[in-house]
Backbone as a ProteinNet text record, in pm:
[ID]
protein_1_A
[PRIMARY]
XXXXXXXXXXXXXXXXXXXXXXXXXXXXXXXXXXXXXXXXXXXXXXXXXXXXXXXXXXXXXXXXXXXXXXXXXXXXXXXXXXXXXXXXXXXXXXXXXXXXXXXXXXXXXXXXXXXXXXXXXXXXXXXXXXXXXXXXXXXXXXXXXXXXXXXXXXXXXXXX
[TERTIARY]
174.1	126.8	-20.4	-57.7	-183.1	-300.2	-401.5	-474.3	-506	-462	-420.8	-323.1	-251.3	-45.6	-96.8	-165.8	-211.1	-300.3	-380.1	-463.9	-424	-328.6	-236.4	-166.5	-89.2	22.5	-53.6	-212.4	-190	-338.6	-340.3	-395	-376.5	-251.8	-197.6	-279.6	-280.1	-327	-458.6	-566.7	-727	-758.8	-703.2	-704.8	-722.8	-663.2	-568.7	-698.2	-823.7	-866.1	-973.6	-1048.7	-1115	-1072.7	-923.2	-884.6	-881.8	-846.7	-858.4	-1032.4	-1110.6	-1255	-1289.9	-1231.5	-1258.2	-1195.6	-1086.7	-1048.3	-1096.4	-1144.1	-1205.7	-1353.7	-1427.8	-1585	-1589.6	-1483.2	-1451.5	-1464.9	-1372.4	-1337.2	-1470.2	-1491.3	-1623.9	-1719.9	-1761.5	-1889.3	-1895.1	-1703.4	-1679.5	-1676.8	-1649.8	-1634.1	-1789.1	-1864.4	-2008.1	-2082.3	-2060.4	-2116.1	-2057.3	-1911.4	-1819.3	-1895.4	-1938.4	-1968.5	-2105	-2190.1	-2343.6	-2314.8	-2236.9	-2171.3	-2067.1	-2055.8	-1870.6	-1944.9	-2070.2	-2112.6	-2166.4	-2122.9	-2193.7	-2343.7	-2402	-2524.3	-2571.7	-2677.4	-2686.7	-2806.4	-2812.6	-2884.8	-2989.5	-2856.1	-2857.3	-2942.2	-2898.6	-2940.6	-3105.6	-3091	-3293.2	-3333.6	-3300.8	-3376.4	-3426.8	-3323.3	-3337	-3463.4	-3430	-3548	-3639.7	-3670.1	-3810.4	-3883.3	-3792.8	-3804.4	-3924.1	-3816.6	-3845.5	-4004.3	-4024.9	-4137.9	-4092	-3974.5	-3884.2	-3991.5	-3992.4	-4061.9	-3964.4	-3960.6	-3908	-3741	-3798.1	-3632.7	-3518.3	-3546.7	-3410.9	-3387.1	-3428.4	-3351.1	-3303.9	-3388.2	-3350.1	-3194.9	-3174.6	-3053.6	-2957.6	-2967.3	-2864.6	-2838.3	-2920.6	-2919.7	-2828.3	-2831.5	-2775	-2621.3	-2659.3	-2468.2	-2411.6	-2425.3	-2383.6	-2337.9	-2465.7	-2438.7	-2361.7	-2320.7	-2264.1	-2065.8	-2069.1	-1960.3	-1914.8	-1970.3	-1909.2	-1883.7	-2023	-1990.2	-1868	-1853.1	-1716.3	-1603.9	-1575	-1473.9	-1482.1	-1591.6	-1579.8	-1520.7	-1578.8	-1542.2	-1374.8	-1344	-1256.7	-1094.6	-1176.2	-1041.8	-1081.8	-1217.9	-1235.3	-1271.3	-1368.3	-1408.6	-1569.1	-1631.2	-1742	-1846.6	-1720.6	-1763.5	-1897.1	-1917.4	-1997.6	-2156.3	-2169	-2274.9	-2278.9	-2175.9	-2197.9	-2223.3	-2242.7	-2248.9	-2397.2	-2513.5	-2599.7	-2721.4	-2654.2	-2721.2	-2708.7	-2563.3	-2481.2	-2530.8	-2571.7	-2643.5	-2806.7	-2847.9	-2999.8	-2982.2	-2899.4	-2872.8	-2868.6	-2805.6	-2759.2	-2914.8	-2982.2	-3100.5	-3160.4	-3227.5	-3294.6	-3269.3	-3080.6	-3071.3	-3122.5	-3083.5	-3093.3	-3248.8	-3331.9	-3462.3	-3535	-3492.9	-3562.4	-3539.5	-3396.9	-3295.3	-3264	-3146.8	-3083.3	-3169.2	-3273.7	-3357	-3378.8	-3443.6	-3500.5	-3419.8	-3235.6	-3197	-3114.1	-3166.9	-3123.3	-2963.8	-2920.5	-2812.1	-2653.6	-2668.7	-2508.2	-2493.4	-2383.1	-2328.2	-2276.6	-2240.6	-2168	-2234.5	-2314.3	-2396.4	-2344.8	-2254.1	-2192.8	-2316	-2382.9	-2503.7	-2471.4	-2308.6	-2283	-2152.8	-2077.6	-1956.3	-1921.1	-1859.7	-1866.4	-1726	-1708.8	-1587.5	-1496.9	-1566.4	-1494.2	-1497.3	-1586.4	-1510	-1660.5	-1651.7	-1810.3	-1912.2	-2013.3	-2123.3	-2196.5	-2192.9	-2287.5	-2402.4	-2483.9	-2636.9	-2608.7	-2761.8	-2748.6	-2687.1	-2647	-2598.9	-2734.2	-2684.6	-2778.9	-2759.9	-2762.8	-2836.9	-2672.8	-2552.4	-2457.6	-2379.3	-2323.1	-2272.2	-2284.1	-2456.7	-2509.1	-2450.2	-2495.9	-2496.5	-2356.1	-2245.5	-2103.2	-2026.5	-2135	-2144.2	-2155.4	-2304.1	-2402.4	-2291.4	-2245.6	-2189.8	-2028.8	-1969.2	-1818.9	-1903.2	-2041.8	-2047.4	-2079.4	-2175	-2209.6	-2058.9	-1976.5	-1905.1	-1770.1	-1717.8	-1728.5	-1793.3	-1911.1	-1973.7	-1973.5	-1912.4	-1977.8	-1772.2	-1698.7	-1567.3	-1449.2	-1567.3	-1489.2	-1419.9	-1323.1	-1258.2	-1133.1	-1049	-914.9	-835.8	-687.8	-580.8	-574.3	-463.9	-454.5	-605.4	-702.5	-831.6	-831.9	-903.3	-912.6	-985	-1090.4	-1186.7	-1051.4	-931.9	-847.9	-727.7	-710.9	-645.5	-711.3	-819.6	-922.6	-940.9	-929.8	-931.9	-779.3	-708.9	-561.2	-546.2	-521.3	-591.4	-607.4	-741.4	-830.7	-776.7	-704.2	-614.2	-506.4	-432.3	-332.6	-314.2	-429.2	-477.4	-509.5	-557.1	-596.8	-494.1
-4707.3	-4790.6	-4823.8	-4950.3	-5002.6	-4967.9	-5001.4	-4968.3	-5034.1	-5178.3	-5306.6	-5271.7	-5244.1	-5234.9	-5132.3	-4977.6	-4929.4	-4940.1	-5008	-5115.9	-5178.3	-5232.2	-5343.4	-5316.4	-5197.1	-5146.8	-5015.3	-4965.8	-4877.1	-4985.6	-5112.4	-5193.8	-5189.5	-5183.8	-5168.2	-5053.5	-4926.1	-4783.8	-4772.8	-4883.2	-4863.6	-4859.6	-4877	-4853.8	-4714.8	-4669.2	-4529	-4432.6	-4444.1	-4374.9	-4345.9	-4457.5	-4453.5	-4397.8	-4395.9	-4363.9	-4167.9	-4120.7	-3997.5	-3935.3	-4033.9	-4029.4	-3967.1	-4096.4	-4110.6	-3994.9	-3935.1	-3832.6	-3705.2	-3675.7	-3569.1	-3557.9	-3672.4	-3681.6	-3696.1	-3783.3	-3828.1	-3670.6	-3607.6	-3429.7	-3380.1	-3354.7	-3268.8	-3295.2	-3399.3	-3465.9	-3409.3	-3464.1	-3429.5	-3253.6	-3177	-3026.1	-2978.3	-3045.1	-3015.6	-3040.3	-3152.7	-3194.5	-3097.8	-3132.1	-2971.1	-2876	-2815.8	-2680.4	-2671	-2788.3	-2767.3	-2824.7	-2894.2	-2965.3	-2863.5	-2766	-2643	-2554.9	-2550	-2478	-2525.3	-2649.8	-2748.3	-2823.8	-2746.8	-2837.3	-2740.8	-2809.6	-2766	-2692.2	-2612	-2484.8	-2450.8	-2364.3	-2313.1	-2410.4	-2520	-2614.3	-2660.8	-2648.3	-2702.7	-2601.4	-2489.3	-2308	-2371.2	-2360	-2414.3	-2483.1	-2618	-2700.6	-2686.2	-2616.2	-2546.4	-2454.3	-2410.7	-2322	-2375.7	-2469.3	-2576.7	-2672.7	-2688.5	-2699.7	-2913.7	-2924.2	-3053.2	-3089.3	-3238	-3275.5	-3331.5	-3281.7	-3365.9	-3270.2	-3108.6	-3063.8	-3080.4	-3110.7	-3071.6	-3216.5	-3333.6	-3483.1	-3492.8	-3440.1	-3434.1	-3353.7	-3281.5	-3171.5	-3253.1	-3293.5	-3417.9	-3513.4	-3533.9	-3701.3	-3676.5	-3573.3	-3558.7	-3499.6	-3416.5	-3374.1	-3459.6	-3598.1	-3667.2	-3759.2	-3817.9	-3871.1	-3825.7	-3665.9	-3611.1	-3647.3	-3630.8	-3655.7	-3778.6	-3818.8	-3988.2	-4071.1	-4033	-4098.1	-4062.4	-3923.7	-3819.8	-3907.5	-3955.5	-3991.1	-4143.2	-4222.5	-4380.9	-4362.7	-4293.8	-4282.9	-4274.6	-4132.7	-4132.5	-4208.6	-4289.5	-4440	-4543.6	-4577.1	-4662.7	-4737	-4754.3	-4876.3	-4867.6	-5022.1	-5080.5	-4909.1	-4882	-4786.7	-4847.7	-4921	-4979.3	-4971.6	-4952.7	-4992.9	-4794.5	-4733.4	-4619.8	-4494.2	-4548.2	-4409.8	-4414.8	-4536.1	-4535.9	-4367.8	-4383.9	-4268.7	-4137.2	-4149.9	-4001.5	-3973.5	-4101	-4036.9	-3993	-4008.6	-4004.3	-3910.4	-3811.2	-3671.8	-3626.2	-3617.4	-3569.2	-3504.4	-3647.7	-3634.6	-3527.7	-3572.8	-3462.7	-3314.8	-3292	-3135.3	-3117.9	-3185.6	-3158.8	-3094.3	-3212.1	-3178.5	-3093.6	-3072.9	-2961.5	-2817.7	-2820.3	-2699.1	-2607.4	-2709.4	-2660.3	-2667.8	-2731.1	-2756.8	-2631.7	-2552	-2485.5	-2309	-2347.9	-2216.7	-2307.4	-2376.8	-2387.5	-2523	-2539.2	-2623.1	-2620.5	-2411.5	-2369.7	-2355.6	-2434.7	-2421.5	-2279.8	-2216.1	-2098.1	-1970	-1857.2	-1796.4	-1656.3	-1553.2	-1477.7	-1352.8	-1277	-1209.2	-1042.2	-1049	-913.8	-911.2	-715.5	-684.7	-600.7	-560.6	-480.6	-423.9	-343.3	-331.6	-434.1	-498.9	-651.4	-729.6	-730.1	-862.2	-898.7	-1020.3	-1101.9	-1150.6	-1114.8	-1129.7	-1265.3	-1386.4	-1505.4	-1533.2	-1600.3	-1623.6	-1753.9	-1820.9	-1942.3	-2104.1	-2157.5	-2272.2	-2378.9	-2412.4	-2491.8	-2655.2	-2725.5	-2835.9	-2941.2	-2854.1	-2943.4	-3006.8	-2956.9	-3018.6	-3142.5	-3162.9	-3227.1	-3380.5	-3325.5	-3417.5	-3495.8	-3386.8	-3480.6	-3531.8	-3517.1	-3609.3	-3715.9	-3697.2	-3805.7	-3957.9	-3877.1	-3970.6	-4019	-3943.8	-3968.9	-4159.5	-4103.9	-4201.4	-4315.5	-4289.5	-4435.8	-4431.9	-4416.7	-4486	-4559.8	-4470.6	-4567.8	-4669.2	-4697.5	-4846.1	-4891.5	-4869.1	-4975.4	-5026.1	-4929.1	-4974.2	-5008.9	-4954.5	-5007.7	-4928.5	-4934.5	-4805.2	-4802	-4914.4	-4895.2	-4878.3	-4835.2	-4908.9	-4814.3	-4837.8	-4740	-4744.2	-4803.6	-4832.2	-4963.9	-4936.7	-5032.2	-5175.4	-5123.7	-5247.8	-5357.9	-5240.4	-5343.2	-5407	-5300.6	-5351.7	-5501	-5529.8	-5642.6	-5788.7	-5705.1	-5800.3	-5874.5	-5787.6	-5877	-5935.8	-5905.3	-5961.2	-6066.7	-6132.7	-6279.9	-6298	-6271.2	-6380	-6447.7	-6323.3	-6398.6	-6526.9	-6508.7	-6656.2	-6741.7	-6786.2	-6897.9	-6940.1
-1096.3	-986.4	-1011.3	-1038.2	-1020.7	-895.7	-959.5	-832.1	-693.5	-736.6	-688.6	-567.7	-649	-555.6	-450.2	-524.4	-358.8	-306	-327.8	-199.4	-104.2	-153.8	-59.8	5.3	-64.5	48.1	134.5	140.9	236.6	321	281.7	386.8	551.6	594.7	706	779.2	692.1	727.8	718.4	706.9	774.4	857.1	971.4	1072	1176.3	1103.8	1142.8	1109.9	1053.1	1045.1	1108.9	1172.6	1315.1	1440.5	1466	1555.1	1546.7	1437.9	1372	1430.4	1342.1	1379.4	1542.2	1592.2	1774.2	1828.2	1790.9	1861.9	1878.7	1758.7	1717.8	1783.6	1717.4	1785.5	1973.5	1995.5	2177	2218	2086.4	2232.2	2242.9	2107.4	2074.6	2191.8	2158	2239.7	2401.2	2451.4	2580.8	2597.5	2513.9	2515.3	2549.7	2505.6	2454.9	2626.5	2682	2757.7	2880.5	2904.8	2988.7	2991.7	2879.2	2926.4	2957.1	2971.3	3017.2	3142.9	3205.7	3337.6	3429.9	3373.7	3361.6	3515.2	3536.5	3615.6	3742.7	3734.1	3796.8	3816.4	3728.3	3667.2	3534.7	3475.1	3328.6	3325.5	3412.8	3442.4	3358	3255.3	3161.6	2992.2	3012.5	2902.4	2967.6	3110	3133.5	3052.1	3095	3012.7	2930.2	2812.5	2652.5	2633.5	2729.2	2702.8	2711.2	2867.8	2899.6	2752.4	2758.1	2618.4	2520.2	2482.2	2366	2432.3	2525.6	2554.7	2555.9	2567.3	2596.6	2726.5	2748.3	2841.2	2988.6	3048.1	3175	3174.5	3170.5	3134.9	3182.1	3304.6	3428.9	3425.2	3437.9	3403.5	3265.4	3126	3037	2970.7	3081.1	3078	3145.9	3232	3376.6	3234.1	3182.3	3106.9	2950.2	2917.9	2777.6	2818.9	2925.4	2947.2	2983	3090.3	3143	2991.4	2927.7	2799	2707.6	2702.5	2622.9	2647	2764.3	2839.4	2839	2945.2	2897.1	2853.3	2695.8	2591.7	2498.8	2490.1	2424	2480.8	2643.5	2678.6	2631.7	2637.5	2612.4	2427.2	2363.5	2210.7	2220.5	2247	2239.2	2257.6	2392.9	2434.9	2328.1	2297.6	2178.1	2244.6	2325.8	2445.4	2366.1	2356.4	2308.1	2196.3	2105.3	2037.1	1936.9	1917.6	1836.6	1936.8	2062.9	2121.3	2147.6	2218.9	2245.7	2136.4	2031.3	1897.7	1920.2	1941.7	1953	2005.6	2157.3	2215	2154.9	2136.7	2108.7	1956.7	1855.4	1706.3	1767.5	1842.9	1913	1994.5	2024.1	2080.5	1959.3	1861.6	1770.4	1675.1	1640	1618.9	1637.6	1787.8	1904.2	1864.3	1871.9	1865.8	1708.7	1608.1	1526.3	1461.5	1482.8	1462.5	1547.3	1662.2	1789.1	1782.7	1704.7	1726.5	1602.4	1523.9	1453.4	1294.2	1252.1	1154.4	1119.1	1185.1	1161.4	1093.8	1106.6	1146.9	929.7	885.7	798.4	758.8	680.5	701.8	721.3	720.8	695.5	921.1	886.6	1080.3	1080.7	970.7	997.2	939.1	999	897.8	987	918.4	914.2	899.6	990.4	980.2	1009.4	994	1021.8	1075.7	1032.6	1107	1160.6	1297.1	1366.8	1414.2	1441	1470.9	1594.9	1658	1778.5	1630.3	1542.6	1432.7	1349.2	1314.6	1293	1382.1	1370.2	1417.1	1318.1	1427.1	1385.6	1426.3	1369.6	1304.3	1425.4	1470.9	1517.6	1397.1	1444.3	1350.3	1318.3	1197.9	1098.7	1179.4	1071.9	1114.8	1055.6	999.8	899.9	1007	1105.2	1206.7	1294.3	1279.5	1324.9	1222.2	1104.1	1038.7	1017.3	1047.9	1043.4	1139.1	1256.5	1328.1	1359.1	1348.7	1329.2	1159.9	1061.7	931.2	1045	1053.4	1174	1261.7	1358.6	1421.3	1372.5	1284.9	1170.7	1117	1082.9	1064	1161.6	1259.7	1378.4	1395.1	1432.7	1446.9	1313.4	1177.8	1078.7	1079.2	1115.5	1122.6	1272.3	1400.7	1472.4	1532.6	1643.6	1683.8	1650.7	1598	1506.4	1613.8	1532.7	1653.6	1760.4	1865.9	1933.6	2049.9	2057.9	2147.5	2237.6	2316.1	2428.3	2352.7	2305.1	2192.5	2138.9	2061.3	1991.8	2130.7	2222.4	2295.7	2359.8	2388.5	2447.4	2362.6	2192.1	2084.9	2118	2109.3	2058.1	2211.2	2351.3	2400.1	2420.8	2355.8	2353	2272.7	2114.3	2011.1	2115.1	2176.9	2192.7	2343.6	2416.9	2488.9	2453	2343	2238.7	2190.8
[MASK]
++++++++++++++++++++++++++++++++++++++++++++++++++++++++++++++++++++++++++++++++++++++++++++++++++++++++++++++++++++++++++++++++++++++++++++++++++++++++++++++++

């Protein structure tokens, strides 16, 4: 088989892989935002910030869970994914350079074992980053089938 012939025939199936994308990043995002929202406000995430010496903590905490959330859920249906990766790579950022920079690039750093099991290290900065590559590529491909974006597209073809 040429390289040609399977080009062509798994053409149909580019699609399919944004939607893969969206599901995964949609939960995450929404899991992420849940549990700083899970208590009914993000308490716990102003701390952090205060911490961090973050400016404006307690709106800054309201503003990223809320963002974390809604954007997780807009990704995930595939609604104007191209405009919403925006914020959510600019969270990503934020934690990245505020947070996780500093603890190195492994997400998983195994620092010990105890008899309950493994004992983990804070997470690096890699997570961030396959994120952050997942959402750039969402917006450079779109949210693929199975999304509201394509549901809206086909849509307007088929009124014309």
């Amino acid at each position: 088989m040429t390289n040609d012939v399977f080009l062509k025939s798994n053409k149909n199936y580019e699609q399919w892989a944004p939607l893969l994308l969206r599901l995964i990043i949609g939960f995450g995002f929404m899991a992420h935002g849940w549990a700083k929202l899970s208590t009914g406000s993000p308490a716990g995430f102003e701390k952090l910030l205060t911490f961090l010496d973050v400016p404006f903590p307690h709106f800054t905490a309201w503003v990223t869970s809320i963002i974390e959330l809604a954007g997780g859920f807009v990704i995930l249906i595939g609604f104007a994914v191209r405009l919403t990766v925006i914020p959510l790579i600019c969270i990503m950022l934020v934690a990245m350079f505020s947070i996780q920079i500093h603890y190195g690039f492994s997400s998983v750093k195994t620092i010990g074992l105890t008899a309950q099991g493994p004992q983990f290290g804070p997470p690096g900065y890699e997570i961030n980053l396959l994120y952050i590559a997942g959402l750039i590529s969402l917006m450079r491909t779109g949210a693929g089938v199975g999304s509201v974006d394509a549901f809206v597209a086909n849509k307007k073809r088929s009124s014309f």
